[in-house]
PDB file of the backbone (N, CA, C, O) and the ligand in Angstrom, with CONECT records:
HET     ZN  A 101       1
ATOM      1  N   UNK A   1       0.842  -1.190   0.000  1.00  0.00           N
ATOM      2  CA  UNK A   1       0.000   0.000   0.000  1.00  0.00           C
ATOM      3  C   UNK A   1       0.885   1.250   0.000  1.00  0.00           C
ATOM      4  O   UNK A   1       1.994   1.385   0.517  1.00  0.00           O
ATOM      5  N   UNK A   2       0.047   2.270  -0.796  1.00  0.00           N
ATOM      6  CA  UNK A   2       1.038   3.492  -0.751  1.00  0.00           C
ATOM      7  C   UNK A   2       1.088   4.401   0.064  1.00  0.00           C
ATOM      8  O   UNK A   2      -0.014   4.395   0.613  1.00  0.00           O
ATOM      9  N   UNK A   3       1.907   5.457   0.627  1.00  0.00           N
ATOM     10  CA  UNK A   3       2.106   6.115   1.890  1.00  0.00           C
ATOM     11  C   UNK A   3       0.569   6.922   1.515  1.00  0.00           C
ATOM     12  O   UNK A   3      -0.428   6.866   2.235  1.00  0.00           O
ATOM     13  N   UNK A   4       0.659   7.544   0.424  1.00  0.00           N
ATOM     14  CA  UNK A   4      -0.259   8.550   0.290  1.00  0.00           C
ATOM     15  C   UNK A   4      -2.016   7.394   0.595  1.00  0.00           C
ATOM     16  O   UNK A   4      -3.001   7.789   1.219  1.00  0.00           O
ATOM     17  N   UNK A   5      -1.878   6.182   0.004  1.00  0.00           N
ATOM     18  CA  UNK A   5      -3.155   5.729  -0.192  1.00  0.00           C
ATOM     19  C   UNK A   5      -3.392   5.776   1.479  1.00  0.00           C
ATOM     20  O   UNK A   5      -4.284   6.403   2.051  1.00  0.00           O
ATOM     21  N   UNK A   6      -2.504   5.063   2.012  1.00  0.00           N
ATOM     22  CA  UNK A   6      -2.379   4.951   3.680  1.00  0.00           C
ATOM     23  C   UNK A   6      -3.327   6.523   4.783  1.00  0.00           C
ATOM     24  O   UNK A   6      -4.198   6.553   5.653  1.00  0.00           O
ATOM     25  N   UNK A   7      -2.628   7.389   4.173  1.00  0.00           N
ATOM     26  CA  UNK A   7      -2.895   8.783   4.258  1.00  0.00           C
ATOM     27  C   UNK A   7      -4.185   8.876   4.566  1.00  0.00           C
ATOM     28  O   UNK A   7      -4.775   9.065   5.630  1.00  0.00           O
ATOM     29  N   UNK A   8      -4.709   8.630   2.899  1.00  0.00           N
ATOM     30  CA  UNK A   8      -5.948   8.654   2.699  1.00  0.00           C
ATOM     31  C   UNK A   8      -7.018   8.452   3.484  1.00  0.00           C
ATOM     32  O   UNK A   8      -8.123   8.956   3.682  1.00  0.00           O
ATOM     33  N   UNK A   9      -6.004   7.085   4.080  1.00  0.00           N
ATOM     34  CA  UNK A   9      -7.454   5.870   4.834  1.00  0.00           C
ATOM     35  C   UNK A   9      -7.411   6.710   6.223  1.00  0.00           C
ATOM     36  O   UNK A   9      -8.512   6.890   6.745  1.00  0.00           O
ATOM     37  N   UNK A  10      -6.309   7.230   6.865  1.00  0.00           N
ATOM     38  CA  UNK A  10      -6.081   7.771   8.203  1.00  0.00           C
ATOM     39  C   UNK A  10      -7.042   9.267   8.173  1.00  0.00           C
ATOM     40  O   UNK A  10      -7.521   9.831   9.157  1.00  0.00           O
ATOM     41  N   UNK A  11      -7.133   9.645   6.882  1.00  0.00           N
ATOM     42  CA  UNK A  11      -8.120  11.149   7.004  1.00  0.00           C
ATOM     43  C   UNK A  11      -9.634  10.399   6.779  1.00  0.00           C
ATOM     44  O   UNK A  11     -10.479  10.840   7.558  1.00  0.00           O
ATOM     45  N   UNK A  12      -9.961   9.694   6.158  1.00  0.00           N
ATOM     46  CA  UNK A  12     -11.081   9.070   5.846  1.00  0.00           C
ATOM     47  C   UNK A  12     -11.431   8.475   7.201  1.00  0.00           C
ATOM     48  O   UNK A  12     -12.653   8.432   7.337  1.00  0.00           O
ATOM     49  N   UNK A  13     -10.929   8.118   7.991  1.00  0.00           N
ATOM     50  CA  UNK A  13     -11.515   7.506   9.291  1.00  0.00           C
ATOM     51  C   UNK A  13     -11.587   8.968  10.734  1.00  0.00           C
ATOM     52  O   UNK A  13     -12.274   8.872  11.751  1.00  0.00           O
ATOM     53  N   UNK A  14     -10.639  10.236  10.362  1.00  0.00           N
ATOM     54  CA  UNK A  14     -11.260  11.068  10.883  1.00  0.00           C
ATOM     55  C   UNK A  14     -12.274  11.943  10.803  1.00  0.00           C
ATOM     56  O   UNK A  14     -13.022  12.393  11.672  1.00  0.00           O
ATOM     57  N   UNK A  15     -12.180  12.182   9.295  1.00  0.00           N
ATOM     58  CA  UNK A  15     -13.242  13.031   8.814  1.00  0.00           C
ATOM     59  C   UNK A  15     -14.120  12.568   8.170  1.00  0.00           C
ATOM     60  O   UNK A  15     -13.867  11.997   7.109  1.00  0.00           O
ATOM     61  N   UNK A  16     -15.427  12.695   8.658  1.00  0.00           N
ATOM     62  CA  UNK A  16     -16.889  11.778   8.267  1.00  0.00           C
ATOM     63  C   UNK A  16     -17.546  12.354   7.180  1.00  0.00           C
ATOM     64  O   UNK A  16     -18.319  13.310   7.247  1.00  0.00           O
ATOM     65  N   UNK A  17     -17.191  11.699   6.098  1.00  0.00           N
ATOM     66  CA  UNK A  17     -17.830  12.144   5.027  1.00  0.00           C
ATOM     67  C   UNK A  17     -19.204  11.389   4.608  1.00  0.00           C
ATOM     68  O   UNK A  17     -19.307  10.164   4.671  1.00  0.00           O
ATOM     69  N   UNK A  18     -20.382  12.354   4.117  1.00  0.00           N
ATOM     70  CA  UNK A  18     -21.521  11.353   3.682  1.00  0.00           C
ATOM     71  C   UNK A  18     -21.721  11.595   2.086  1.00  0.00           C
ATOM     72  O   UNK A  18     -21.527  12.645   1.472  1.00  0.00           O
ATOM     73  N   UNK A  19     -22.126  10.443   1.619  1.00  0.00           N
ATOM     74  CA  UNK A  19     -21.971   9.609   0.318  1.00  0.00           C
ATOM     75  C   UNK A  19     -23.756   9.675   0.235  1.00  0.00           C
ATOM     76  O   UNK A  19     -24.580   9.430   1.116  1.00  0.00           O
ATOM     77  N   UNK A  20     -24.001  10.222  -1.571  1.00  0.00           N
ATOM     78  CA  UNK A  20     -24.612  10.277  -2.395  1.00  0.00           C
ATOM     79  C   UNK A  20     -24.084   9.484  -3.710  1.00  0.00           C
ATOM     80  O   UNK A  20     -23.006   9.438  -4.302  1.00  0.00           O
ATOM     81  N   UNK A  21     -25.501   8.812  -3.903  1.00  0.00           N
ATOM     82  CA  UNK A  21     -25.289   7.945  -5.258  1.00  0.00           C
ATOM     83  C   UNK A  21     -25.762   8.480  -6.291  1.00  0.00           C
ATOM     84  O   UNK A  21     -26.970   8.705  -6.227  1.00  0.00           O
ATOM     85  N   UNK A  22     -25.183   8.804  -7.346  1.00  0.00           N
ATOM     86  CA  UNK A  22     -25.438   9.885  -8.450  1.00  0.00           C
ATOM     87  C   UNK A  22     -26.177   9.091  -9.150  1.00  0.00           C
ATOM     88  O   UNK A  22     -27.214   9.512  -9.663  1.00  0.00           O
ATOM     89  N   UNK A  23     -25.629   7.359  -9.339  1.00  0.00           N
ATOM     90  CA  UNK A  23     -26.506   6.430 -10.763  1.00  0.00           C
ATOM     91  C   UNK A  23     -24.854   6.053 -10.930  1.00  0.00           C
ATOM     92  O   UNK A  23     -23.769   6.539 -10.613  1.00  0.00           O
ATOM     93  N   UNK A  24     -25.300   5.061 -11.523  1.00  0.00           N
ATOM     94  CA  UNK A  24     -24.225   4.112 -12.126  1.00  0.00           C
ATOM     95  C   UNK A  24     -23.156   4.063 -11.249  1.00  0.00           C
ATOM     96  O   UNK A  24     -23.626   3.534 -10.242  1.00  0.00           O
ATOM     97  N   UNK A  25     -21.902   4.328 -11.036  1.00  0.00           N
ATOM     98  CA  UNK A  25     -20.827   4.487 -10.187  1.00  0.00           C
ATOM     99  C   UNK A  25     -19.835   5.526  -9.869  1.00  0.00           C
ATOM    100  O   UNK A  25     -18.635   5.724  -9.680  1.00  0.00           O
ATOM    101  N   UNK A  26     -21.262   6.208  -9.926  1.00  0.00           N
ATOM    102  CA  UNK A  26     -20.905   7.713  -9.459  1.00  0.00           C
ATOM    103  C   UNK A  26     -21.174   8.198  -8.464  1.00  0.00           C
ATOM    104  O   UNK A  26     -22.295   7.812  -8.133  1.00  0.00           O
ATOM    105  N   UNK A  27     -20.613   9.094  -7.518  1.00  0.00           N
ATOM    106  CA  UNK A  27     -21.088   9.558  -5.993  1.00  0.00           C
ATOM    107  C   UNK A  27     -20.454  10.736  -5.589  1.00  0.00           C
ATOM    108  O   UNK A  27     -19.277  11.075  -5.704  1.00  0.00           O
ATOM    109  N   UNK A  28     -21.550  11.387  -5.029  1.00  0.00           N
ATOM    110  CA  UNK A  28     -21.388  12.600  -4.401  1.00  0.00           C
ATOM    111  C   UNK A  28     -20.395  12.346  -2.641  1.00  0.00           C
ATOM    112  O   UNK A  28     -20.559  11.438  -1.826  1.00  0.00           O
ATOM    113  N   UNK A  29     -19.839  13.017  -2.604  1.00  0.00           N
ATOM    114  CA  UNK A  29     -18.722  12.686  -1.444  1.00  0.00           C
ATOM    115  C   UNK A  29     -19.090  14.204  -0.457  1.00  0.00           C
ATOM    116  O   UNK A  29     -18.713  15.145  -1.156  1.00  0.00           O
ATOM    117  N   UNK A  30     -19.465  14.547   0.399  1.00  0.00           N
ATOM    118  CA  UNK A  30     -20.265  15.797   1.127  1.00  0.00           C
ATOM    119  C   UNK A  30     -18.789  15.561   2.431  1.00  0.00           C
ATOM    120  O   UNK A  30     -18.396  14.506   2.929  1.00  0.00           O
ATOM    121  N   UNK A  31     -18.285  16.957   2.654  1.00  0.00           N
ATOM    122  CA  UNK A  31     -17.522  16.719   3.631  1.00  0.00           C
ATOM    123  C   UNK A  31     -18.232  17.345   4.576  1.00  0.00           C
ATOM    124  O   UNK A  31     -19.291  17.870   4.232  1.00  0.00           O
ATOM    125  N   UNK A  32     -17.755  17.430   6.114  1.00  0.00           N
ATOM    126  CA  UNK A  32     -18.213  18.548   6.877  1.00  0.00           C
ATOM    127  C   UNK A  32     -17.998  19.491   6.428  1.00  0.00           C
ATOM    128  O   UNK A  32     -19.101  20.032   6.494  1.00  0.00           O
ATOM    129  N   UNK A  33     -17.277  20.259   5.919  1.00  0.00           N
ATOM    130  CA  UNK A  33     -17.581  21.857   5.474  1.00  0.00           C
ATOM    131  C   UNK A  33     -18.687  22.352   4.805  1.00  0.00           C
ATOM    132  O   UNK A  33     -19.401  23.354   4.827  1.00  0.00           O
ATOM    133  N   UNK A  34     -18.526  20.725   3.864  1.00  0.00           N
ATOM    134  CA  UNK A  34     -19.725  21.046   3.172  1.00  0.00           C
ATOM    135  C   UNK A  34     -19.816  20.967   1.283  1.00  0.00           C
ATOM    136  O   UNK A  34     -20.637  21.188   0.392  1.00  0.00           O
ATOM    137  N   UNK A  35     -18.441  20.517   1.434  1.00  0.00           N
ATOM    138  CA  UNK A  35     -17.770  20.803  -0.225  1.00  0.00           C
ATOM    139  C   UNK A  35     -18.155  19.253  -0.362  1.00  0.00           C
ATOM    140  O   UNK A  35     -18.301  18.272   0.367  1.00  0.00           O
ATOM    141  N   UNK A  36     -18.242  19.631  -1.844  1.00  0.00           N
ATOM    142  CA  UNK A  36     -19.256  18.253  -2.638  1.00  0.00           C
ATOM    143  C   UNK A  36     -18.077  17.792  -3.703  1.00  0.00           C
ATOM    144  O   UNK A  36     -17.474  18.621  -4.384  1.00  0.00           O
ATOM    145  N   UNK A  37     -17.902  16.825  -3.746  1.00  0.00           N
ATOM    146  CA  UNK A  37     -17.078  15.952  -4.720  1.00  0.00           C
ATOM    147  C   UNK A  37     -17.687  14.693  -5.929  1.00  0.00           C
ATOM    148  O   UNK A  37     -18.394  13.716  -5.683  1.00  0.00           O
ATOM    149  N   UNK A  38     -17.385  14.933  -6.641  1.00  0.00           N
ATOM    150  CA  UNK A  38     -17.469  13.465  -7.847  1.00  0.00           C
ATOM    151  C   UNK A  38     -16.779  12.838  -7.682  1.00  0.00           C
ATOM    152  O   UNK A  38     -15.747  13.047  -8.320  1.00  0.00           O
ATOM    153  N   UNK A  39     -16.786  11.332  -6.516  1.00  0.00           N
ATOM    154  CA  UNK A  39     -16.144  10.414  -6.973  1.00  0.00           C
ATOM    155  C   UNK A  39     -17.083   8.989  -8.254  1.00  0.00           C
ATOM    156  O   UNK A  39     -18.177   8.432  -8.345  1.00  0.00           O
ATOM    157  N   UNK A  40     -15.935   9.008  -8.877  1.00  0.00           N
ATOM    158  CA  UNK A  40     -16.489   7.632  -9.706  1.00  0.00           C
ATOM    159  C   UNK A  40     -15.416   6.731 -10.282  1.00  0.00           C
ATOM    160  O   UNK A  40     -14.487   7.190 -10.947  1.00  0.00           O
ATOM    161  N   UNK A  41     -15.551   5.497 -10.030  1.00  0.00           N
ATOM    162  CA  UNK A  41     -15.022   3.959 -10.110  1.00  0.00           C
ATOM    163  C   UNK A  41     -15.199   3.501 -11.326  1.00  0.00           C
ATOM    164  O   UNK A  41     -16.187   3.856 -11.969  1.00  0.00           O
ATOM    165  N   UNK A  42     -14.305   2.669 -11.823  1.00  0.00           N
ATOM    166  CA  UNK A  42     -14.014   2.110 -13.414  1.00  0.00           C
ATOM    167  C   UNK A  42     -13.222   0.429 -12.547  1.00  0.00           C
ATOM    168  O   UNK A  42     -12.607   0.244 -11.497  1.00  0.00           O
ATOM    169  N   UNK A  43     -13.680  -0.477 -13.679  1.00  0.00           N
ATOM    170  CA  UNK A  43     -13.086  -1.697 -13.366  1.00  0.00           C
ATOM    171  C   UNK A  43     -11.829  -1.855 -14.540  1.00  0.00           C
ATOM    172  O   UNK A  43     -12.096  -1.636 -15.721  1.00  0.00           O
ATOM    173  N   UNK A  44     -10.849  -2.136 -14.243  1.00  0.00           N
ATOM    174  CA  UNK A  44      -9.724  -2.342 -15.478  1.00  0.00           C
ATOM    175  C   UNK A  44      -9.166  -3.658 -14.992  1.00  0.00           C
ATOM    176  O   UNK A  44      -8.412  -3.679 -14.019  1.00  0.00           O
ATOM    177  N   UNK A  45      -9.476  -4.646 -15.571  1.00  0.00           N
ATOM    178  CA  UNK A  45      -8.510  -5.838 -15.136  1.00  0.00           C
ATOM    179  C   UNK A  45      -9.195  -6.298 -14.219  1.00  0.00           C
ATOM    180  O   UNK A  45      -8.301  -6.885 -13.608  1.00  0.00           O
ATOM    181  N   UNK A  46     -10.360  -6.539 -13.484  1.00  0.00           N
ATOM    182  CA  UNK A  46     -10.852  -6.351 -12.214  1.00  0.00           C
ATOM    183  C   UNK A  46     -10.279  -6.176 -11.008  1.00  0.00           C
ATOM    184  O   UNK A  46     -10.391  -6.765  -9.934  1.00  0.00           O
ATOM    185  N   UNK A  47      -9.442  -4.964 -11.503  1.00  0.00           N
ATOM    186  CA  UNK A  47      -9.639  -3.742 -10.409  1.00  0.00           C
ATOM    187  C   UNK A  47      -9.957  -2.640 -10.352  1.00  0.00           C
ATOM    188  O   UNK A  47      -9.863  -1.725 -11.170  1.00  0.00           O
ATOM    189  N   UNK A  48     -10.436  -2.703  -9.152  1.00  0.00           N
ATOM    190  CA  UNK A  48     -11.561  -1.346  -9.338  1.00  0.00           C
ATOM    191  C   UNK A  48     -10.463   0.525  -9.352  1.00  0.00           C
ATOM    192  O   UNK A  48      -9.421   0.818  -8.764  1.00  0.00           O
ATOM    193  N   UNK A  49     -11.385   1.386 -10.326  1.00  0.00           N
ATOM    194  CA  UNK A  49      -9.844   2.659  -9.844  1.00  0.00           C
ATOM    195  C   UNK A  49     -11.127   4.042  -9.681  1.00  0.00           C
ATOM    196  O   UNK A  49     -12.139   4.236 -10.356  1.00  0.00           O
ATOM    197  N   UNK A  50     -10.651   4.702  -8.692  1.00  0.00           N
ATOM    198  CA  UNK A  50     -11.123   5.671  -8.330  1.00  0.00           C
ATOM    199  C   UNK A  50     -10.818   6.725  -8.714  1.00  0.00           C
ATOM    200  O   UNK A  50      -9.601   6.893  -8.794  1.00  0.00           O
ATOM    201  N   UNK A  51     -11.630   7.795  -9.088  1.00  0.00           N
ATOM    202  CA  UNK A  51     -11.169   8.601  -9.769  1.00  0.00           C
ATOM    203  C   UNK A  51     -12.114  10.215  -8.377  1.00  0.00           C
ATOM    204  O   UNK A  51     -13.265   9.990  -8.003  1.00  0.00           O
ATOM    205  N   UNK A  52     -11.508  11.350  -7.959  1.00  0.00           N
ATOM    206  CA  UNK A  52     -11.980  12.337  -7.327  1.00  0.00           C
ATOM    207  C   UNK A  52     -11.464  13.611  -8.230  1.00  0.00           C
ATOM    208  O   UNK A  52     -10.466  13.720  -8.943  1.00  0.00           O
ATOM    209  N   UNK A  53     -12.749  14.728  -7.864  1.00  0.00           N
ATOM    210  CA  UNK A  53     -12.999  15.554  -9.077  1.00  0.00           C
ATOM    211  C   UNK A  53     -11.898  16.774  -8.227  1.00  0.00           C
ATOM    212  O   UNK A  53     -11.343  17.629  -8.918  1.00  0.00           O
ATOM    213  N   UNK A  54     -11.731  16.743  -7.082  1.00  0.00           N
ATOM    214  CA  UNK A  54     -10.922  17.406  -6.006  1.00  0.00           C
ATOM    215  C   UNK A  54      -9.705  17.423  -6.301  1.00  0.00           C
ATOM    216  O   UNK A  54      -9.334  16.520  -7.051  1.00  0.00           O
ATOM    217  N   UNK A  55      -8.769  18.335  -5.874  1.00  0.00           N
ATOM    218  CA  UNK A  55      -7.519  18.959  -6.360  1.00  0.00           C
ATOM    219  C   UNK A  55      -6.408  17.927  -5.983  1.00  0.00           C
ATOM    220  O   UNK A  55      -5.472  17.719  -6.755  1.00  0.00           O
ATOM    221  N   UNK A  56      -6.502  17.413  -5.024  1.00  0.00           N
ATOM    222  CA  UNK A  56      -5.722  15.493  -5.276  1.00  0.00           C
ATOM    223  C   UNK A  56      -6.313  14.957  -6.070  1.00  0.00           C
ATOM    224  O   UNK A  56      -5.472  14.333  -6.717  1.00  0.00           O
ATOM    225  N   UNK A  57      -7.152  14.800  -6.425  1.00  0.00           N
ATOM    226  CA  UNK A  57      -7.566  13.454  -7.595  1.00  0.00           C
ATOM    227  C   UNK A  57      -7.620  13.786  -8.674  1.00  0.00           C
ATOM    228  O   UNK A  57      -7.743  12.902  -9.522  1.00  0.00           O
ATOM    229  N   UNK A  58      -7.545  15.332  -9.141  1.00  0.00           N
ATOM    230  CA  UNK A  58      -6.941  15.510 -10.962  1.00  0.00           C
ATOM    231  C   UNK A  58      -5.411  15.679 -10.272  1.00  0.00           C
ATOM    232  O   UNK A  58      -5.412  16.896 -10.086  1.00  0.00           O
ATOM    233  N   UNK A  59      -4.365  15.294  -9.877  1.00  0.00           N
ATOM    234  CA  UNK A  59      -3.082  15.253  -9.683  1.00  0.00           C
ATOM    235  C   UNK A  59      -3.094  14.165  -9.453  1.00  0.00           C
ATOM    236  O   UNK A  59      -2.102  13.763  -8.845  1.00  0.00           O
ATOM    237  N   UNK A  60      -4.155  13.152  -9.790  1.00  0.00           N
ATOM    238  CA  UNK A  60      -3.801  11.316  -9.692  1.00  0.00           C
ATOM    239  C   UNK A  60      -3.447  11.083  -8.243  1.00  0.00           C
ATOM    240  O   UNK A  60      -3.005   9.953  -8.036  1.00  0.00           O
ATOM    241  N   UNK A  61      -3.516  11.740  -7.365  1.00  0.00           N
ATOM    242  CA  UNK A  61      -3.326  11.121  -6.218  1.00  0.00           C
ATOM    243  C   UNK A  61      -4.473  10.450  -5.659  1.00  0.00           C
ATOM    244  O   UNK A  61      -5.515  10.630  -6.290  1.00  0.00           O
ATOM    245  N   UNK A  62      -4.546   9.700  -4.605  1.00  0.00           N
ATOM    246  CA  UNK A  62      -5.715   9.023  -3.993  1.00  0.00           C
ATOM    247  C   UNK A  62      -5.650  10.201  -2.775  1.00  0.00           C
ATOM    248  O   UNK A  62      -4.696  10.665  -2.152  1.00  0.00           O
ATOM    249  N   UNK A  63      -7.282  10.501  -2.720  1.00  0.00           N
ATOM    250  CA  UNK A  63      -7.873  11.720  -1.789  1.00  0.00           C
ATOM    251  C   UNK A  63      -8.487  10.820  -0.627  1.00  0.00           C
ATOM    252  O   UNK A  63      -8.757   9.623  -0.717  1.00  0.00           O
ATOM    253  N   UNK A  64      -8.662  11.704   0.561  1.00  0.00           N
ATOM    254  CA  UNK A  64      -9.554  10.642   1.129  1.00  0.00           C
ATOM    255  C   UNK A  64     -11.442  10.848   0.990  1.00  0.00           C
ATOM    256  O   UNK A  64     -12.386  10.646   1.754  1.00  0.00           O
ATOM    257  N   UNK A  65     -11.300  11.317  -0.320  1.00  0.00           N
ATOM    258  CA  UNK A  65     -12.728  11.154  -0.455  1.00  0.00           C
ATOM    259  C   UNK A  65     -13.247   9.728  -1.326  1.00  0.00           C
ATOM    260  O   UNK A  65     -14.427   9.523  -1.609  1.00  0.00           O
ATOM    261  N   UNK A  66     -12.052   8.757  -1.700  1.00  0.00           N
ATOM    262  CA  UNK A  66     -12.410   7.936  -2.208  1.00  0.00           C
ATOM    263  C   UNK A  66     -12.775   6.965  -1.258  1.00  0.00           C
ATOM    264  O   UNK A  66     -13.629   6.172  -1.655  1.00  0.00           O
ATOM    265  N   UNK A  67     -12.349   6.808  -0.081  1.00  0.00           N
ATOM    266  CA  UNK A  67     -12.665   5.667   0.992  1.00  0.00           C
ATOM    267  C   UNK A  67     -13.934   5.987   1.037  1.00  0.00           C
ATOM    268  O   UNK A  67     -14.556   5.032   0.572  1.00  0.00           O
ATOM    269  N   UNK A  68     -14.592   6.762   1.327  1.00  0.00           N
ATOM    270  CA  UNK A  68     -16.216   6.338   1.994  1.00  0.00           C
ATOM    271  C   UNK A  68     -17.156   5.847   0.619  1.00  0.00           C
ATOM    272  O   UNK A  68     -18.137   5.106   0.667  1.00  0.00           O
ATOM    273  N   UNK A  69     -16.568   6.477  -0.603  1.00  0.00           N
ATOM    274  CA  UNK A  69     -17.276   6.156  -1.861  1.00  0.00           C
ATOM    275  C   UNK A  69     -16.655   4.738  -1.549  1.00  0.00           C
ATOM    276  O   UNK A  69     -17.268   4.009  -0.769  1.00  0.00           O
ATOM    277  N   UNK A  70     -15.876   4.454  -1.923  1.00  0.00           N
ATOM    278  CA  UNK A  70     -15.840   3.007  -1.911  1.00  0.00           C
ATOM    279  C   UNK A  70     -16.132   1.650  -1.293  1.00  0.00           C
ATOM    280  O   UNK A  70     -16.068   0.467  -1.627  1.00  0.00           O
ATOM    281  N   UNK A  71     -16.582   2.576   0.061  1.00  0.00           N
ATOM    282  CA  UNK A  71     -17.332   1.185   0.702  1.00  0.00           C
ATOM    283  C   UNK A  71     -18.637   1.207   0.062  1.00  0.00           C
ATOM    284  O   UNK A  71     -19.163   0.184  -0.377  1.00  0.00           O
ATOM    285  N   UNK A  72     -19.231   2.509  -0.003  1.00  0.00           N
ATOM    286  CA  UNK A  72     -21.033   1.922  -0.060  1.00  0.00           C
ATOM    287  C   UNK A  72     -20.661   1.532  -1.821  1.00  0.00           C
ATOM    288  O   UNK A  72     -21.551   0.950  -2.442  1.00  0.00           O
ATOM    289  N   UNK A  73     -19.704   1.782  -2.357  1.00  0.00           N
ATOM    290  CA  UNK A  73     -19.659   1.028  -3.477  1.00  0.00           C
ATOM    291  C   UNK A  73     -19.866  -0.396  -4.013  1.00  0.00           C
ATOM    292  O   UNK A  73     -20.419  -0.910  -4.985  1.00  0.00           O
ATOM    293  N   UNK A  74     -18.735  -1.053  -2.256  1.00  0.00           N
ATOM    294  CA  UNK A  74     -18.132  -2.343  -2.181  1.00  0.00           C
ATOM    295  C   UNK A  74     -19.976  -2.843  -1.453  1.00  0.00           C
ATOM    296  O   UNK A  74     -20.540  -3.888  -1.778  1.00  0.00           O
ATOM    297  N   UNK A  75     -20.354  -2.185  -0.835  1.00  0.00           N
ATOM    298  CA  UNK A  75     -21.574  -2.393  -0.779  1.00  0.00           C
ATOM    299  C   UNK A  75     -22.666  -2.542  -1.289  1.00  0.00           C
ATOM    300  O   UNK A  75     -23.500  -3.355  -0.890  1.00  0.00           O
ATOM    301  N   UNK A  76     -22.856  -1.505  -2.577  1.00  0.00           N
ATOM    302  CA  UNK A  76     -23.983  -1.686  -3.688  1.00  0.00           C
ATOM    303  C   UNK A  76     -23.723  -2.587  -4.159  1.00  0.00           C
ATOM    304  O   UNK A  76     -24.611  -3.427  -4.299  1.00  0.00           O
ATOM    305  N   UNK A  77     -21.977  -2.947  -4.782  1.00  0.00           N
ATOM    306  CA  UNK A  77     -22.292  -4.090  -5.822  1.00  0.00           C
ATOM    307  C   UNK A  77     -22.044  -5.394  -4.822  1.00  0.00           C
ATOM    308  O   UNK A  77     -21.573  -6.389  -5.373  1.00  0.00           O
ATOM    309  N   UNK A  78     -22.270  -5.458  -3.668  1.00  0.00           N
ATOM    310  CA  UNK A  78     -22.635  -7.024  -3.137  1.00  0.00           C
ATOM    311  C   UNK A  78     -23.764  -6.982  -3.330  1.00  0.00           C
ATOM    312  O   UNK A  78     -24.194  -7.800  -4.143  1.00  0.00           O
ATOM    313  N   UNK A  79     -24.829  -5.944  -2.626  1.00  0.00           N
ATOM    314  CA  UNK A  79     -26.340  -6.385  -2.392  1.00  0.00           C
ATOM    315  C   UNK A  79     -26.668  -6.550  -4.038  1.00  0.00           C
ATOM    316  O   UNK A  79     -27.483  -7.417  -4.352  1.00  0.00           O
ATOM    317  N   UNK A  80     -26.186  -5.914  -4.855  1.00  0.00           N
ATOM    318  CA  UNK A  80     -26.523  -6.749  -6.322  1.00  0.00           C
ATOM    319  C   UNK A  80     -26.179  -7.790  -7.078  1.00  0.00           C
ATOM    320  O   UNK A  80     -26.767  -8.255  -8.054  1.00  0.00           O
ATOM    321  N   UNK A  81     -24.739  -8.281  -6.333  1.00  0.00           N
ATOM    322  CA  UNK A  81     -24.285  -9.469  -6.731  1.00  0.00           C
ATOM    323  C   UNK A  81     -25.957 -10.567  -6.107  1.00  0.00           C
ATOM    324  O   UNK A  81     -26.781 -11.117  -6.839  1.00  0.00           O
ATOM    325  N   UNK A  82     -25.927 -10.536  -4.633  1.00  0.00           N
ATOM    326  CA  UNK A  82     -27.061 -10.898  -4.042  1.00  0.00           C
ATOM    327  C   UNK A  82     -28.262 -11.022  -4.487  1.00  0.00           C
ATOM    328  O   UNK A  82     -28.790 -12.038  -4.035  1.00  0.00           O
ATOM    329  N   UNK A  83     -29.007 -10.351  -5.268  1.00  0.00           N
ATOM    330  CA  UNK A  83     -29.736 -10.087  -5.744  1.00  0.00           C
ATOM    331  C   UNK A  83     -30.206 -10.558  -7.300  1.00  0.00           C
ATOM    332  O   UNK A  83     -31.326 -10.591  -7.808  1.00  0.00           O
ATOM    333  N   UNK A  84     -28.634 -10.973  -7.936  1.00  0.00           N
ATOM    334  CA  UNK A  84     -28.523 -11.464  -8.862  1.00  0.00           C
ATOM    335  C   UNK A  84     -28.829 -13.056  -8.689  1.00  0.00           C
ATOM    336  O   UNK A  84     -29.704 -13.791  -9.146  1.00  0.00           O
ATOM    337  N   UNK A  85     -27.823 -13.238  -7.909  1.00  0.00           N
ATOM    338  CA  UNK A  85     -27.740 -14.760  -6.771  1.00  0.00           C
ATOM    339  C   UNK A  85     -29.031 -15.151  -7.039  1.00  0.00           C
ATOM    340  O   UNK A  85     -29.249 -15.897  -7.994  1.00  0.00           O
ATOM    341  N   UNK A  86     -29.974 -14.728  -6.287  1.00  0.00           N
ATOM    342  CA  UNK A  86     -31.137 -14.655  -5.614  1.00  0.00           C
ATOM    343  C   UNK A  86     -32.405 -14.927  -7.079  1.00  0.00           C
ATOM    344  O   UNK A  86     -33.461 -15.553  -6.994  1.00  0.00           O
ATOM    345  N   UNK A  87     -31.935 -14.341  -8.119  1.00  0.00           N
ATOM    346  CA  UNK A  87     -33.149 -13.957  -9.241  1.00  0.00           C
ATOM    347  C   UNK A  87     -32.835 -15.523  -9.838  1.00  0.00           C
ATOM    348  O   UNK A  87     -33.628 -16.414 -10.141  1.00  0.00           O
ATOM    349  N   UNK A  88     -31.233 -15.482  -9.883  1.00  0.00           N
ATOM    350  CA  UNK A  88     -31.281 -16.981 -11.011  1.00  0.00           C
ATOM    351  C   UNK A  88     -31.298 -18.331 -10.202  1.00  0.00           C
ATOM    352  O   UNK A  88     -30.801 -19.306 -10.765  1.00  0.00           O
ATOM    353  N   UNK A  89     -31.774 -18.475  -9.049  1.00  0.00           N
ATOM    354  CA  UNK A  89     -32.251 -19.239  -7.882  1.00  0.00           C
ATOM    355  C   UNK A  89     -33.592 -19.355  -8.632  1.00  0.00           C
ATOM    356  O   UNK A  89     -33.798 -20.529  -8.940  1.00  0.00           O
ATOM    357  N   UNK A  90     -34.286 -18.762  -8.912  1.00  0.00           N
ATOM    358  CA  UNK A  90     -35.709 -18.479  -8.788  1.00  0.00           C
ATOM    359  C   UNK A  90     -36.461 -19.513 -10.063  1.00  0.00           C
ATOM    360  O   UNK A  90     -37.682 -19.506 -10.223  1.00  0.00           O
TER     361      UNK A  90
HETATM  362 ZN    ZN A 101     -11.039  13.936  -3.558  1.00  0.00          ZN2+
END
């Protein structure tokens, strides 16, 4: 893991950001201040890459606005893996 990704995860667990789902795999990232972000996810290879519209993430760095997008991410696409599960059960 990278120092900066590391970073990331250490600001992401202080500062509580809440997550809006735009559609498809896109999300609004709301900090406490109040500033609103585009994060959105692409699969290459199956791995997943995050992309933030914020002044680290057009400098390719990982922000910590990608951690909270990425759980309810890692979250949407289980309950739809689930769901998928679930339909071809049927
Ligand atoms: Zn960001």
């Amino acid at each position: 893991m990278t120092q900066n990704l590391q970073n990331a995860i250490n600001k992401a667990s202080r500062v509580k950001c809440s997550v809006k789902l735009q559609g498809g795999r896109s999300y609004t990232v709301i900090t406490p201040e109040a500033h609103r972000y585009t994060v959105r996810f692409e699969e290459v290879d199956g791995q997943r890459f995050g992309r933030c519209n914020c002044k680290a993430g057009a400098a390719r760095m990982a922000c910590f606005h990608l951690i909270p997008a990425a759980l309810v991410d890692t979250a949407i696409r289980r309950m739809a893996a689930q769901v998928a599960r679930e339909r071809s059960a049927m």
